[in-house]
N, C-alpha and C positions, 0 to 999 in steps of 0.2 A: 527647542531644546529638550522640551521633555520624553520626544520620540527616539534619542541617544538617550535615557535611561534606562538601565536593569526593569525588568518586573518588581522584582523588590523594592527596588527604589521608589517607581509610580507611586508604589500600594503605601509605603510609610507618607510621600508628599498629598495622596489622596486622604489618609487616615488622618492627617496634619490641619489639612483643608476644612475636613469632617469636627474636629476639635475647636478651631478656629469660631467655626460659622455658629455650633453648638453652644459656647462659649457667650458668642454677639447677642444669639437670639433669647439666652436667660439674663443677660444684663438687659434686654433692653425691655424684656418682661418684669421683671424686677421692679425698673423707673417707673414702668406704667401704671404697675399695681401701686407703686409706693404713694405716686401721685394720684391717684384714684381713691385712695384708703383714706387720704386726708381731706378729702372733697365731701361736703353734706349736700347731698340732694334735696331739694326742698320745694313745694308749692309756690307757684308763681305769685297766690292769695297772702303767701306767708313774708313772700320775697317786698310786696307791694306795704304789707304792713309793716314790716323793718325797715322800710324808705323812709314812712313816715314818720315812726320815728327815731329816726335820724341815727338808727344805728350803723348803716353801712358806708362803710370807707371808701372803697373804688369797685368798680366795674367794670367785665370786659364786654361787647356787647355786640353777638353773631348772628347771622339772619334768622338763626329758631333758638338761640338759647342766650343766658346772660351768666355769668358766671362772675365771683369777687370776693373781697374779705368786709369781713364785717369789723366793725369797732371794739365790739366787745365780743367772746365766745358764746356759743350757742351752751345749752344745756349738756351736750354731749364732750364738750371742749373742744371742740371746731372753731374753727375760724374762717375758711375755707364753705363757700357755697355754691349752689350750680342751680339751676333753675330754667325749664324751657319759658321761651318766649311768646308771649300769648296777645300784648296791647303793645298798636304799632304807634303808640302818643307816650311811649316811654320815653324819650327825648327830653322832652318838654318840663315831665314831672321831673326826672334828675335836674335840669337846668334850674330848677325853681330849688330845689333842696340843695345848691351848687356840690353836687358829687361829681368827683372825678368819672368821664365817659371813654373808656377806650374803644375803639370802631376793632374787630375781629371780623378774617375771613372764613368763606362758610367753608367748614371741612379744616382738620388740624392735619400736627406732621401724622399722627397716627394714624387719622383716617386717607392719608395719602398714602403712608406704608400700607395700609392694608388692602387700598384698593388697585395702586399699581404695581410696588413690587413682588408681595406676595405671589398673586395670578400668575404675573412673568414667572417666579420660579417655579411654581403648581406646573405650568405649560412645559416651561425647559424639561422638566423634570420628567414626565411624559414624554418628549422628544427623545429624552437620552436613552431612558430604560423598555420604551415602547417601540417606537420607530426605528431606531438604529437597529434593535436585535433584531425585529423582521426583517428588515434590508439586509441583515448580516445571513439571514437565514435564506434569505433570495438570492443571495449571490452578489449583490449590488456594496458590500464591506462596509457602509456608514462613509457618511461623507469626513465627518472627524479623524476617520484613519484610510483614507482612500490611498496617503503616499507612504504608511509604515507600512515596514518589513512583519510580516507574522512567521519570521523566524522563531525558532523553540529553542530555549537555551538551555542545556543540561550541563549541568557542572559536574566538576569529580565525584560526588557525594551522588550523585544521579542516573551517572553513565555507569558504574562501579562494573564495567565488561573489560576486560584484558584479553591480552593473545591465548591464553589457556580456557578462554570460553570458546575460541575459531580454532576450528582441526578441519583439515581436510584441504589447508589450501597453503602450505607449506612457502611455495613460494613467492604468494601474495604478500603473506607476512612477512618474509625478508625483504621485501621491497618497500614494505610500511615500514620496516624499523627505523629507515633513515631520515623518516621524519619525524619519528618520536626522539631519537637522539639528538637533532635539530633543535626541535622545539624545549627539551630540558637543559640544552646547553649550547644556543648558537652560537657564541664567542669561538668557544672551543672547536667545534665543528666546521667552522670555515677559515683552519686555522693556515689550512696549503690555496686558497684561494677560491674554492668549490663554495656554491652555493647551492641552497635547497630550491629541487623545483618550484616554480610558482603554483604551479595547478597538477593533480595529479587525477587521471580519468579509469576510473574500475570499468569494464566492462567483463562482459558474460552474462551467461541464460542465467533466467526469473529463478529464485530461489537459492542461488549461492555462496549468501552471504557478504555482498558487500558492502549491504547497510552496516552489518556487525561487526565488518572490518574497518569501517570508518568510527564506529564506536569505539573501539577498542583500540584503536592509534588514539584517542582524544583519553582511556581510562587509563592506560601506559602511560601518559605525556605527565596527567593532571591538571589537561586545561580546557575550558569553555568548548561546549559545541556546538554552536549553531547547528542547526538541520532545516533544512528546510526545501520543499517538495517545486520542481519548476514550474507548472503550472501554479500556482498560487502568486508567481507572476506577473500573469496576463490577466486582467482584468475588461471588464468593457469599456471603460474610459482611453481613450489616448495619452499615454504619459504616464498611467500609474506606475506599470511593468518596472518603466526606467527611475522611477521614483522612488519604487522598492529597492532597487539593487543599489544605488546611492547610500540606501539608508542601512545594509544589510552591512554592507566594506564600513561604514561611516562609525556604527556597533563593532564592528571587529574590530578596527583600529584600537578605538577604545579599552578593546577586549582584550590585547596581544599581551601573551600570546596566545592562538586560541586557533579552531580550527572552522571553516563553513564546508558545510556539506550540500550539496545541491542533489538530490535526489530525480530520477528522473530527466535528465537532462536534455533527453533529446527532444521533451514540452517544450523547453523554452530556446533549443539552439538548432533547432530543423534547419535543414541548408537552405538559402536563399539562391530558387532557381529562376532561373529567367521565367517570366508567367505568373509565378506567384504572385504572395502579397507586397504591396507594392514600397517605397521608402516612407510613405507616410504609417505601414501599418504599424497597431501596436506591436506585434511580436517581434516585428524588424526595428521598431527603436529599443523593445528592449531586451534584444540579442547585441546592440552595436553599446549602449551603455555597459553591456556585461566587459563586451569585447578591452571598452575605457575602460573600466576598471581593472582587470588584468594589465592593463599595461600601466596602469597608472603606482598600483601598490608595491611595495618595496617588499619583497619574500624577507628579507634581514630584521623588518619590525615584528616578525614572529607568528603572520598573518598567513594559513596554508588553505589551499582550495581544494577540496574532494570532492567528484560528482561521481555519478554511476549511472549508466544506462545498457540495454542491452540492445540496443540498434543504435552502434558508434556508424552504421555506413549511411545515413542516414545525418548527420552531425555536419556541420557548416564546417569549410576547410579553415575558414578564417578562426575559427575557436581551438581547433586541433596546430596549429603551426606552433613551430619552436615557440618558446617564449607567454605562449600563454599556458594551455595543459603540455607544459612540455614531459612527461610520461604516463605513460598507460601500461595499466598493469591488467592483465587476465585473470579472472577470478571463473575457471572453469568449472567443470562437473569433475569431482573428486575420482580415484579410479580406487582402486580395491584396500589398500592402505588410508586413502583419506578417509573411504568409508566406513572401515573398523576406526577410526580415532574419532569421525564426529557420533559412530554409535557408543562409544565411551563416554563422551561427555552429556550425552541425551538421556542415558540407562544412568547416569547419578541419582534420578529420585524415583528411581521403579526399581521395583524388589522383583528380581530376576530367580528363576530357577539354580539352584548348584549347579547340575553339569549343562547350561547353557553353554554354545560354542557361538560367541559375537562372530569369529570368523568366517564360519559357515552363513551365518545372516550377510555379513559383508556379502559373500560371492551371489548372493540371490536378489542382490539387489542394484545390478549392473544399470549403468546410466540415471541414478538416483542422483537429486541434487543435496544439499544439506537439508534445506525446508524436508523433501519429502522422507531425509529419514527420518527428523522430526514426529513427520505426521505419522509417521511408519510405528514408530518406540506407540505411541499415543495409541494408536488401533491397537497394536496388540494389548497395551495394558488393558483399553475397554473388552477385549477380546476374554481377557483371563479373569476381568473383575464378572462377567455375563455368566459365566461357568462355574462363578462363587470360590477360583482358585485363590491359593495364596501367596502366589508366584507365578509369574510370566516365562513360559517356556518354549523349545524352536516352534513346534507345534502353532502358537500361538499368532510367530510370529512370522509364521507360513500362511495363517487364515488371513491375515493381514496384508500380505502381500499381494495373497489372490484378489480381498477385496479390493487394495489400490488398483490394481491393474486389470484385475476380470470384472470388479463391480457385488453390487451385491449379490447374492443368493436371493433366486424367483421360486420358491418353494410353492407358493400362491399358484405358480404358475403349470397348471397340469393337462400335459401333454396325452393326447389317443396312443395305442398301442405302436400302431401304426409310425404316428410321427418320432417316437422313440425309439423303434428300432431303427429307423434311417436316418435318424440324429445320430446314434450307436454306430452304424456304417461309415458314415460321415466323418467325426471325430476318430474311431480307429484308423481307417485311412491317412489321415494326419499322421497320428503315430505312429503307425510301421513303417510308411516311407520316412520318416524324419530319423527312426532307430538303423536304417538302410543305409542311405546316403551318409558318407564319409565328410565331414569338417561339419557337420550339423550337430545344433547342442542336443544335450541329453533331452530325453523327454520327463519331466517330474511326475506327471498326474493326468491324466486324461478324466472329463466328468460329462455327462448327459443335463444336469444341474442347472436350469437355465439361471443367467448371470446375465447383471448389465441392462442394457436396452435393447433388445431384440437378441442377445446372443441365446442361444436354443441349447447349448452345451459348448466345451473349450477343452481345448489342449497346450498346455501351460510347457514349455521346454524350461530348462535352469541351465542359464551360463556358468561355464564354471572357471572362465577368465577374461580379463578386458582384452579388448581386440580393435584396433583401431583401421584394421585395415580390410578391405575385402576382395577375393580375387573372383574374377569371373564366375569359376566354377563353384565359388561360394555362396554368389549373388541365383545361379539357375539350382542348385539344390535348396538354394530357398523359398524360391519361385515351386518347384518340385513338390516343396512339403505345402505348399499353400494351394497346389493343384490337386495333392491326396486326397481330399473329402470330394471333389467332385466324381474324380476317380472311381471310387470307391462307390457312389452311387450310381456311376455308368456302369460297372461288370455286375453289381449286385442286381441293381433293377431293371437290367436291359435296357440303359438306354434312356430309361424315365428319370432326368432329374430333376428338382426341386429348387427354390429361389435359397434354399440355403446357404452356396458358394456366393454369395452375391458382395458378401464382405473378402472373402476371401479372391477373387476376381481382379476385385477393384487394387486392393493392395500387390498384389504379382502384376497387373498393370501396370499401377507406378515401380514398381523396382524394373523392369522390361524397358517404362518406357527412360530411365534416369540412365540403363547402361547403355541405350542408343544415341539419347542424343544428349548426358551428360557426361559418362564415363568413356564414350566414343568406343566400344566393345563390340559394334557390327562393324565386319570388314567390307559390305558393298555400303554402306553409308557414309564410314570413311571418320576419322579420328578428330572429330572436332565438333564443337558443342554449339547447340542447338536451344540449348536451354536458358530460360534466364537464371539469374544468377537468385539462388536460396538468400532467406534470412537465416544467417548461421547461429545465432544467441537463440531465437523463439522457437527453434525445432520445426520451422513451417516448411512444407515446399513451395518451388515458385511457382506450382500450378503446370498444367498442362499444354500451356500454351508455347506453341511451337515454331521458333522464329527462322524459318526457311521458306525456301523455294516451293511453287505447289508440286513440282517433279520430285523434290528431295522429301518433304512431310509425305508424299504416296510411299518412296523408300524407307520411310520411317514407321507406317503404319503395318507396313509388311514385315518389316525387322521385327518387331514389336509382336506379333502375330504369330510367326515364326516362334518365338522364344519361349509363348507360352502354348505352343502346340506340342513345341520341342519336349516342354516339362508334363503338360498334361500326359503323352505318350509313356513317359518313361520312370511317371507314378502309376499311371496302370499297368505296365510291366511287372514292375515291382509288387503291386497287389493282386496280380494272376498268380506272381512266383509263389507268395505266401497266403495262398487264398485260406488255407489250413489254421494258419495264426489269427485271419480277420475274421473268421464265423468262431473260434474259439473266445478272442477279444471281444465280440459284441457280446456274446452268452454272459459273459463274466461281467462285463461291462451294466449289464439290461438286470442283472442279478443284486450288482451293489451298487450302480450308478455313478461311484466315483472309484478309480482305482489308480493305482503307484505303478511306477517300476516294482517295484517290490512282491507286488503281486499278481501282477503279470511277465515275467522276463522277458516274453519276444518285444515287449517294447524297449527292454535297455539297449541303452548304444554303448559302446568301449568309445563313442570319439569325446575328446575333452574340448573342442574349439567352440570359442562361443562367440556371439554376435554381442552388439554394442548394449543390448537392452533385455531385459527379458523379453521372452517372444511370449504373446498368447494367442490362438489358432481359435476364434472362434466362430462355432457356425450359426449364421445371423437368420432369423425370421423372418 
């Protein structure tokens, strides 16, 4: 019973306990002394000559001591005396003085409390505070709590997060409201016959706030919210898993109305594929307990399930079917309106410049989740506070961007003459084919500056709107701008280039190789995909690995080959055309090291289309 109560609860029946035991062990300190204080200790010589004469009334008499009342009081007003035993013909002589003889056993109740139950507690005591916190700290959870829930409970006073702390996912939130309206008024709510889903599953990429959205349905509501992480689950024991989830529903019930949030979800609800772990394992009993509980709980007792993960393809079909998470809501990457709202609510305790332009920040910060504009507001303020300013301005919040996405500044890091100018080559290159080619973003900043982990210098483009979609010819001018710095060092140095492109390579690579055999964009290859299939939420590819014919992968290797022959060609066109703009860009460049549009114009472009993310072109070491 006790693992169905509140924290609070424990700790008042723990403190209760603590009073209790406190309590025992000064009454019974008390008696001992009281009976101790009336007891005279006395010589056995002393004891033997009060026998004779005939002062003493009874005796009790133990295998080393004699203890009794005397007749008359001692000089101290005793009556009470104790005496160790010393002559084993004491019998004998009481018999002849006929004194009462009582026979006592060796050892009293107190010297039994002290020698047995004492130790036990000394030991327990050691066990609880010593051994269980190591085990807890090894992973092994104490054997006392192997089948509770370490569920975290935050109450309204705790969670105190509302929809006005979540910007940027507009529609997530209309999809939450109808469980907070639920949960403040179910009577009312299911008054045409509709019920609230049982389970409701947030998915999307890491950082977009789903935790917060599940906080926020629970600081709306004003009810309980369990949280708690899927793997904390799974234990090494067989049976904990399912032991915990018993006890997690068994707490809510309790609770309702309330909310559990399951964090992580696809820890503890991975699909069960043929091969895998087997019906006895732990994670499959305690996915198929979860699965019970879902079917078992009544959504009408006020009881609502949120989990979130962002590999839902990856999720057992049996936990997704009607009836258990019967909705899933999308909790995506915000596009250029979310982003101005979550940088509104992030810039609340940072003292911003007057004519700061949040909008302008919005557009520079294309394929940001919530976290990273977070982390984004944060840099810049470390950014403004290093400078000794008194406000954070765009400037600021430009060095910040560069550092998220180009890395830090390698100032340490100092480059020969030599490798500078064909860093310089390198990175112009980049920028005037990219200021060239039509539907390509603008270029911001071109720097020689090394950044990052091997980046030698960069060339940073700025979106200057969301774009979700890309056409062919979008996909080979960008391949094109990634083929510039190679370019650029084949007509400058005849021919000698450098491991520089090597980053740059690899990435025209993958976009060559995704429009062959994912986007099916080669017409001797043929319109149909070759590839496995991406993790859409973690931004990963599925890798290179190419699921065809050894005939069709040879037509794949050439298509591929092709495409980035096609772009290398037609960036050195382009930097023959303007050879005049690339020896005047590097002079300028080798002079300040980092430069704008602004201070160089052949690098502006007139095109406004931008790709999904910021781009940064850097050339790697």
């Amino acid at each position: 019973m006790a693992a169905n109560l509140t924290p609070d609860a424990r700790k008042r029946q723990i403190m209760i306990w603590y009073v209790l035991v406190a309590v025992m062990g000064v009454l019974l300190f008390q008696a001992l002394w009281t009976s101790y204080s009336q007891v005279e200790t006395i010589p056995y010589s002393q004891f033997e000559t009060l026998l004779d004469q005939n002062k003493v009334a009874d005796v009790t008499v133990g295998a080393d001591s004699v203890q009794g009342t005397l007749k008359e009081p001692l000089p101290d007003g005793k009556t009470q005396f104790y005496a160790v035993r010393v002559d084993p013909q004491l019998a004998e002589k009481l018999a002849v003085h006929q004194v009462v003889v009582n026979g006592a056993p060796s050892g009293g109740v107190v010297q039994t409390i002290l020698s047995w139950v004492i130790p036990a507690i000394i030991f327990y005591g050691i066990w609880m505070f010593l051994f269980r916190h190591v085990a807890e700290r090894q992973g092994f959870g104490g054997l006392m709590t192997v089948g509770k829930s370490r569920a975290k409970v935050f109450v309204e006073t705790d969670t105190k997060v509302t929809f006005k702390d979540v910007a940027g996912v507009d529609e997530a939130k209309f999809e939450l409201q109808e469980l907070v309206a639920f949960l403040r008024n179910p009577k009312s709510y299911g008054r045409l016959g509709a019920r609230v889903p049982k389970g409701v599953l947030l998915v999307g990429p890491p950082g977009t706030g789903k935790t917060l959205l599940a906080k926020a349905v629970a600081g709306e509501a004003g009810v309980p919210f369990f949280s708690i992480s899927g793997s904390e689950f799974v234990e090494m024991f067989v049976g904990v898993g399912a032991a915990r989830v018993r006890d997690l529903f068994d707490q809510a019930r309790k609770a309702a109305p309330c909310i559990i949030f399951i964090d992580e979800l696809d820890a503890l609800g991975r699909s069960r594929m043929p091969g895998g772990f087997g019906g006895t394992d732990e994670k499959e009993q305690t996915l198929n307990q979860l699965l019970a509980e879902l079917d078992g709980f009544d959504p009408s007792a006020g009881v609502i399930l949120l989990a979130a993960t962002n590999r839902p393809e990856i999720l057992d079909p049996a936990l997704l079917r009607a009836g258990r998470f019967d909705r899933q809501v999308l909790v995506d990457r915000p596009d250029r309106k979310g982003r101005l709202d979550i940088l509104k609510v992030h810039v609340r305790k940072v003292q911003l410049a007057p004519d700061i332009d949040l909008d302008a920040i919005a557009g520079l910060t294309t394929g940001f989740t919530g976290a990273d504009i977070a982390n984004l507001v944060n840099e810049a303020a470390i950014v403004a506070t290093r400078r000794d300013a008194t406000a954070v301005n765009l400037n600021d919040f430009t060095e910040a961007i560069e550092r998220i996405v180009a890395g830090l500044e390698k100032k340490s890091r100092v480059l020969n003459a030599e490798e500078r100018r064909r860093v310089a080559f390198h990175e112009m290159g980049h920028a005037l084919v990219a200021a060239t080619l039509p539907g390509v973003d603008p270029v911001q900043k071109v720097s020689i500056i090394p950044r990052g982990v091997g980046a030698l210098g960069y060339t940073i483009q700025r979106p200057t709107e969301d774009r979700f979609l890309l056409s062919r010819s979008n996909l080979e001018n960008r391949i094109a701008v990634l083929m510039g710095g190679r370019a650029s060092e084949q007509l400058v140095f005849d021919g000698d280039v450098s491991s520089g492109a090597a980053d740059d390579l690899q990435r025209a690579t993958e976009i060559a190789l995704e429009m062959v055999t994912r986007y099916g964009m080669d017409a001797q290859v043929g319109q149909r995909t070759y590839a496995p299939t991406p993790q859409p939420f973690l931004m990963m590819p599925a890798g290179n690995h190419v699921q065809a014919a050894e005939l069709t992968t040879r037509e794949i290797d050439v298509a591929v080959r092709d495409l980035l022959g096609r772009a290398a060609e037609r960036a050195g066109e382009i930097l023959r055309t303007r050879r005049g703009d690339l020896d005047a860009g590097v002079d300028l460049l080798l002079k300040r090291e980092t430069i704008t549009a602004e201070d160089f114009p052949p690098i502006r472009s007139p095109q406004t289309v931008a790709e999904p993310r910021l781009s940064v072109v850097p050339a790697a070491g």
